[in-house]
N, C-alpha and C positions, 0 to 999 in steps of 0.2 A: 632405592627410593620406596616408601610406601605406597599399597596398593590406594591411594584417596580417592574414593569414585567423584566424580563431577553430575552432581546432582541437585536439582531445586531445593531440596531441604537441606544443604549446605547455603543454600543463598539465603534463606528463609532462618535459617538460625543466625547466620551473619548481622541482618537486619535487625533482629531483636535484640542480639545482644551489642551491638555498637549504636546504631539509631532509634530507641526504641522509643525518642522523643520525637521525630522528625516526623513533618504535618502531611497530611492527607486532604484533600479539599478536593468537594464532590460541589457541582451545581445540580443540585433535585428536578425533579418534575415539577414543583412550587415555585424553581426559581428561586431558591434560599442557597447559601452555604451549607454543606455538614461538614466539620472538621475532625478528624481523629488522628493519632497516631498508627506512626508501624507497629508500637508497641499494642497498643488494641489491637490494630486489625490482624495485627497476628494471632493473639489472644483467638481473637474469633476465628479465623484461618484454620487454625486447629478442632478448634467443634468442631466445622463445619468436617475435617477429617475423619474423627470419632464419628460423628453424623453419618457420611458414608455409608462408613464400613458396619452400623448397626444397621442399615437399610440394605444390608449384605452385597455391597458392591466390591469385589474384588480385586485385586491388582490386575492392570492390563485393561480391565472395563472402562469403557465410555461414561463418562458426565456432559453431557451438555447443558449448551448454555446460550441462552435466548437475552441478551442485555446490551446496554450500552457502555460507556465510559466509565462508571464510575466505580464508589470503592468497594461496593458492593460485588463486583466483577473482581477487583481486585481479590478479594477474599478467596475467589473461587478459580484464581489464578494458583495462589497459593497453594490453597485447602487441596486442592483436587492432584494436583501431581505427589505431595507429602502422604497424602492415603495409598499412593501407590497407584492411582486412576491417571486414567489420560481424558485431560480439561480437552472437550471439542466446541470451538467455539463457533458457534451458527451464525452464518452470513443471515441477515435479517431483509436484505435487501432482494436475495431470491426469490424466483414466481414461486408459488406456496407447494406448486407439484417439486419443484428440485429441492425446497429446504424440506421437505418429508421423505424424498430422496434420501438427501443426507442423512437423515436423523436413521431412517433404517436399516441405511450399508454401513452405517457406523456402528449399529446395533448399540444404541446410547442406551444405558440402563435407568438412569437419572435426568430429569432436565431440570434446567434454572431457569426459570423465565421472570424478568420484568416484568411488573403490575405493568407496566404502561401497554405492554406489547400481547398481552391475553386475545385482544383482538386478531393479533395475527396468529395465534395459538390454534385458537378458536376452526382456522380457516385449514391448517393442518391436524387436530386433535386426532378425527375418524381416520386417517390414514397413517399414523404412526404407532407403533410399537415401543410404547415405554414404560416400564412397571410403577413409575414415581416421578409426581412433577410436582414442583415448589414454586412458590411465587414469593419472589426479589422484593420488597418494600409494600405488602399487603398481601390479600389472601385470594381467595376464588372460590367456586364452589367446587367440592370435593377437590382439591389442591389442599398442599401442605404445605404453609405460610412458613416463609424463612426462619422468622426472629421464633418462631414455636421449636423450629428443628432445631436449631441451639441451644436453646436452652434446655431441650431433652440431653445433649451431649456432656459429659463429666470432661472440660479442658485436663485434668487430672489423669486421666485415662489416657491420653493422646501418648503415642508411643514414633518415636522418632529412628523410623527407620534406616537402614543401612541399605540406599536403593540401589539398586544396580545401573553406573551409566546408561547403560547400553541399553536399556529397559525405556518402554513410550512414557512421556510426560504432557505430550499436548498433540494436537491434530487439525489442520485446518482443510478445507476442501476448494478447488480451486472454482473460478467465476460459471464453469461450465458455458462459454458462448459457441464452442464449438462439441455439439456430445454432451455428455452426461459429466456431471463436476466427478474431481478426481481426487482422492485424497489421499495429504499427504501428513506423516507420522513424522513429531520430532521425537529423539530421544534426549531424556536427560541432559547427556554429554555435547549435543547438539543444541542444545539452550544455552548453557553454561557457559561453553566456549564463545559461541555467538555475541553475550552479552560482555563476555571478560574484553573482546576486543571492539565492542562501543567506546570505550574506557579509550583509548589509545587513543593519543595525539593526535594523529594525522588521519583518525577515526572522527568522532564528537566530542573528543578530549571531555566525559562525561565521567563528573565528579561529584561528591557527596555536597558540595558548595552549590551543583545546581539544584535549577526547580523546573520538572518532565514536565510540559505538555502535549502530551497527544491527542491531535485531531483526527490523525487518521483512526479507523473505530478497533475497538477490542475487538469484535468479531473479525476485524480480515486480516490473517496473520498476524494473531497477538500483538496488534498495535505495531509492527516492524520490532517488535521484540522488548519497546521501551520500555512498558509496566517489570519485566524481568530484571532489565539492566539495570533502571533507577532504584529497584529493591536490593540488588546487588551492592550498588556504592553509597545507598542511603539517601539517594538524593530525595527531596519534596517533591510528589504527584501530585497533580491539579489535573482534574478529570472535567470537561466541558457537559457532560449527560447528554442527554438530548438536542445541546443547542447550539448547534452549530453555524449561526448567522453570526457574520462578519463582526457585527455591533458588538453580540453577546461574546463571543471570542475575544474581542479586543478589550474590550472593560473586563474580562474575567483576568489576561496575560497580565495588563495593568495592576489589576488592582492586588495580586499573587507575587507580583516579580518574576515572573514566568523567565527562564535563561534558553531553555530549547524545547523547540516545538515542532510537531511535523503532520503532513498532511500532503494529499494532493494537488496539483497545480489551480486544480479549478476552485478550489478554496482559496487558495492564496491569488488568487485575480481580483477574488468577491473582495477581502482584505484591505488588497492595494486600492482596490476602485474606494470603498467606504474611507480609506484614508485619504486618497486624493481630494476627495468631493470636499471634504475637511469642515463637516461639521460640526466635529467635535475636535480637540486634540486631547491625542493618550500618549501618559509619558510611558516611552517602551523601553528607555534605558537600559533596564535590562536583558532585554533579550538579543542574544550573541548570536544565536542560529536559527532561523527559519528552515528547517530540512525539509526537500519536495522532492517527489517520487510517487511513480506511479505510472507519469507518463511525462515525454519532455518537457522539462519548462521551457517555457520561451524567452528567448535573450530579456528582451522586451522588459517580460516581468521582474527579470532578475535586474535590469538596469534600473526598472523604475523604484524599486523597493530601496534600492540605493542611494538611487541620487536625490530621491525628491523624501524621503525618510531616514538614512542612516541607519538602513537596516541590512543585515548578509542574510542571502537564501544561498542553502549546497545545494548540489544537484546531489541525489543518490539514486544509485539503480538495485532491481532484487526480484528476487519473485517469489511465490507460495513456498516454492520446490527448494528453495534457499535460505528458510525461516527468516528471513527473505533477505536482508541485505548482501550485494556482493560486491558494490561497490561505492566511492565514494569520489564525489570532485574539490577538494582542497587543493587549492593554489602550490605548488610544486615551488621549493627557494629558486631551484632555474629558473623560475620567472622573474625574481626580483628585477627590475627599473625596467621591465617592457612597456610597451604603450598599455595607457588605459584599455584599449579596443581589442587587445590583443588577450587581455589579462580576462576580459567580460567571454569573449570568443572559448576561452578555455573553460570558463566554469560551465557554458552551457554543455559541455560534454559531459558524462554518465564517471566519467573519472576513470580511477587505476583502481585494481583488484583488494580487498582488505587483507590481511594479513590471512597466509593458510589457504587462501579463495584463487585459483591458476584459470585466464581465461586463454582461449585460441578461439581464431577465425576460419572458420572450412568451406571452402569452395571447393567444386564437383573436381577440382585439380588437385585438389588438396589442401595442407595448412596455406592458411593466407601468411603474407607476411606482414609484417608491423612496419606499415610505411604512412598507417593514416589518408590512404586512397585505397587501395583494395578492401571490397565487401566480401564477406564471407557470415557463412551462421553461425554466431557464438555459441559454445562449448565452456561448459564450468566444470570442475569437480573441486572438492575440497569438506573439511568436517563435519558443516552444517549443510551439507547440498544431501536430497536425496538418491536411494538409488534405484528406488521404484514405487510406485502407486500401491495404496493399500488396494488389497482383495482384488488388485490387477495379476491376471498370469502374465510370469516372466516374458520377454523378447517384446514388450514395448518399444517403437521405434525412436521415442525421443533420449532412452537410455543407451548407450554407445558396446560397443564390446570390448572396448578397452575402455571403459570407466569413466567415461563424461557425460554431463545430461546436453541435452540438444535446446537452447532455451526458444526457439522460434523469432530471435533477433537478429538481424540484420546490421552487422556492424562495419567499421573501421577500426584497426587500432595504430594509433603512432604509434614512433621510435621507441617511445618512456613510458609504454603499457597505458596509454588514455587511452578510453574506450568511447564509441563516438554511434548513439545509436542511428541507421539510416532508417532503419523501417520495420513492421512485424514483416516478415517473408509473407504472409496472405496480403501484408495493405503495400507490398513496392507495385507501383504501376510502370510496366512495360508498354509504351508507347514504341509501333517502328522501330524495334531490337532497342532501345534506349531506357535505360532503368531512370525510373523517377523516385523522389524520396518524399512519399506525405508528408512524413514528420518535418522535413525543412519547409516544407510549404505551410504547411499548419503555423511555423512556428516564428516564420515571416510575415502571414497575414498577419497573426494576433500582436506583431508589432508596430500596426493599422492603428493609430489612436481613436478611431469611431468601432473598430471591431472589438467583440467581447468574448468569441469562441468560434475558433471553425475548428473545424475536420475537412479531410482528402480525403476522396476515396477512387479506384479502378473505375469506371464504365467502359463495357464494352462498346468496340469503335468498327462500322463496317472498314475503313482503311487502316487505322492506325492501328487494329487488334484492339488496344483501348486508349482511355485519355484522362488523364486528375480532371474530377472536379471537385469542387469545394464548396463546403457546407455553411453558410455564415450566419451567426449570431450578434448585433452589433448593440454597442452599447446603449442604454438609455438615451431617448434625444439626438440619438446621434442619426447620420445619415451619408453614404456614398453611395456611387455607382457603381457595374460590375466594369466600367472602362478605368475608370479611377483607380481598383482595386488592382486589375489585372496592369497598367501603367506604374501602380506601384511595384509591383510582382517582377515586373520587365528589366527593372534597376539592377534588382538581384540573382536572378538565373538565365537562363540561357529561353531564347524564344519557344523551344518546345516541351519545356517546362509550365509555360502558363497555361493554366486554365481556361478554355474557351467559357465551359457553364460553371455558370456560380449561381449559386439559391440560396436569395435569406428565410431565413426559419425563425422561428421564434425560441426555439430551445430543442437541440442536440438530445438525440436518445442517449443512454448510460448502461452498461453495463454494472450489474452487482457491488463492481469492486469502483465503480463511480470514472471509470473511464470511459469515451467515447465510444458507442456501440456503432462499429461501420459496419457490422453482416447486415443490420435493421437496415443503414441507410444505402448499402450495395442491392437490397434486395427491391426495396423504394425505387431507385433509379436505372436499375439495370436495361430499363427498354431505353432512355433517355434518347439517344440516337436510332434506334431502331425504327425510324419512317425512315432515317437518310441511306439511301441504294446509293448515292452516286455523290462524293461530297463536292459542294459548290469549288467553283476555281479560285473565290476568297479562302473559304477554309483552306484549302490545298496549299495555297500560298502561303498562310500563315504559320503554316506546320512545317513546312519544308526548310 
């Protein structure tokens, strides 16, 4: 067989030459459309490569990049692996000490910044280390305006190298909530492969017929890969820029024919709620998948997307360290004529392994077995998993010595490889030797039709060691009580399961990567019981 590396500039010449009519559509900062093809934006992709390598950036060198969604991002998805650079794309949502962090263990030589985002530049500029910074859709003072850098570059000149799989193409760093963020290197062959098995049926069966929406942002793990994948089979990218409210989302899927989309859970609640309320109706015809990931979706949401709009959400699972997808929940034909409730029950799970991706469950006994009751910590390995941290010395503990990464999930797996997340190993609460599972607690409240968001988290407990409580955010107008709450609670788990303290908040801290921050809300409540020396003979009772 011939030696054929698996590299982004085989993807990137694919696109030109089969799709080079196929649309582009960016929502601006104006609030306008800008439409292009793959055929431009490759056109430009390529300066943008020539541009580079005149600003003497090397193979293997860092480009970062300060941006949103759109095709502008896109270009520099492109441009920057084809020059031989590895694209790092900046979480925007870090406090301004960790993204100058990143910027300097990356040792980025270049950066791309958004006109919109100079403010947050601004706030990092004196602490980072970067010989050239460009600015995305305008200029700055002393910055070097994009559309200037292009058109210094002769496309003519662009030379289409022969890259070496094996060689970095992109770089992301992880949310940093525990330590200092960590990064992780794809390589070429690790993109490539990643995006050839999106394609696959029992994947997102994603074909040059769709049209990609990504909500989840360019910067956190290349979009779970889609900007690659959809250049790969030609499909139409529809890029949301900056605005990510329900409204503006849904009139942009509408008015595009948007076929798959993806984002986090907590997006697709905002979503569903703006569809229920039904002030408007959007025909959504087209769109066959709503992908969510990130953290569980709740039955809940998945039920109501369904029945009350005819719409399908997958559940998928992944993480930085996996370019990130590793799995996926598609309805299995052994399920064909089960009960409806049965069929719903199954999709909230994290799914089976994608093709090439092998998980196991380890408890301190050993492999778990695959009975879908035993918890153990999930172990990946497979093409696109990493095998260690950039500029980490070797024997990090989450890497194995026999070649699995350690993901800090807490799983189940049945018979048929579904994978069933219980908990991060930091958020299971051990109550009185009894493991408790947030994640189902979380995922039952928010099946509460007045609740809009909780979280569980551990408190320490003078008898019990500790105890869930829960965080609640409830919807608009809405209103229950924490008896109500916990009577609902009571239907579905066992009595010392439920939550004695519940607190409404108005809005849940987030993590970078827009997941629920529990260290913020463990560290908040961690005296909560600490007046109680001696717990009442109610309490006692209740718990026993």
């Amino acid at each position: 067989m011939m030696n054929f590396p698996l590299n982004v500039s085989a993807v990137v010449r694919r696109a030109a030459t089969l799709f080079p009519d196929k649309a582009i559509t960016t929502r601006l900062s104006d609030g306008c459309l800008h439409k292009t093809t793959y055929g431009g934006l490759i056109h430009r992709a390529r300066r943008l490569s020539v541009a580079l390598k005149t600003l003497g950036v090397k193979p293997g060198e860092r480009v970062g990049t300060l941006a949103w969604n759109t095709h502008l991002h896109l270009e520099a998805y492109l441009g920057v692996p084809c020059a031989g650079a590895v694209l790092h794309t900046l979480n925007i949502r870090l406090h301004p000490d960790e993204l100058a962090y990143t910027i300097n263990h990356a040792e980025d030589r270049v950066l791309l910044v958004d006109a919109s985002l100079l403010t947050l530049l601004r706030q990092v500029r004196e602490q980072i280390r970067v010989e050239h910074i460009v600015v995305l859709g305008g200029d700055g003072e002393g910055l070097i305006p994009y559309e200037q850098l292009l058109a210094s570059a002769d496309a003519g000149t662009f030379v289409d190298d022969d890259l070496d799989e094996a060689s970095p193409a992109a770089m992301c760093y992880t949310s940093g909530t525990t330590g200092r963020p960590k990064g992780v290197v794809y390589s070429h062959r690790a993109i490539v492969l990643h995006s050839l098995v999106h394609g696959v049926r029992d994947c997102l069966d994603l074909g040059e017929a769709d049209v990609v929406c990504p909500v989840v942002p360019m910067f956190h793990v290349n979009a779970w890969g889609l900007p690659f994948t959809a250049t790969m089979f030609g499909a139409a990218q529809v890029f949301p820029g900056r605005f990510l409210d329900a409204v503006n989302l849904l009139g942009l899927m509408e008015q595009e024919g948007v076929t798959i989309t993806a984002g986090v859970p907590t997006v697709w609640l905002s979503v569903l709620q703006t569809l229920d309320e039904g002030s408007r109706q959007y025909d959504l015809k087209s769109l066959r998948m709503i992908i969510s990931g990130g953290s569980a979706a709740p039955l809940s949401m998945i039920r109501g997307f369904e029945d009350r709009h005819g719409l399908n959400v997958v559940h998928a699972w992944g993480m930085t360290e996996m370019t990130p997808f590793g799995s996926i929940c598609n309805v299995p034909s052994r399920l064909a004529g089960v009960s409806r409730e049965e069929e719903l029950g199954y999709r909230s799970m994290q799914g089976t392994p994608l093709p090439f991706v092998e998980f196991r469950a380890v408890t301190p006994e050993g492999i778990a077995p695959w009975d879908g009751r035993t918890m153990g910590e999930l172990e990946v390995r497979g093409p696109w998993v990493a095998d260690s941290y950039y500029k980490v010395d070797a024997g990090d503990d989450r890497f194995t010595d026999d070649g699995w990464f350690r993901t800090g999930d807490i799983v189940t797996i049945d018979p048929h490889g579904c994978m069933r997340i219980t908990d991060r190993s930091k958020d299971l609460v051990k109550s009185g030797g009894e493991w408790i599972s947030s994640v189902a607690l979380e995922g039952a409240l928010m099946g509460h039709p007045a609740v809009g968001e909780a979280a569980v988290i551990a408190v320490p407990h003078p008898k019990w060691s500790e105890r869930p409580m829960a965080v609640v955010v409830l919807k608009p107008e809405n209103n229950v009580s924490v008896d109500e709450l916990q009577a609902y609670l009571a239907r579905l788990f066992p009595k010392f399961w439920i939550p004695e303290a519940i607190e409404f908040v108005t809005a849940i801290p987030r993590n970078p990567a827009g997941k629920f921050l529990k260290s913020n809300l463990r560290e908040r409540y961690q005296h909560y019981y600490a007046p109680v020396t001696d717990p009442s003979p109610a309490l006692s009772t209740r718990l026993t």
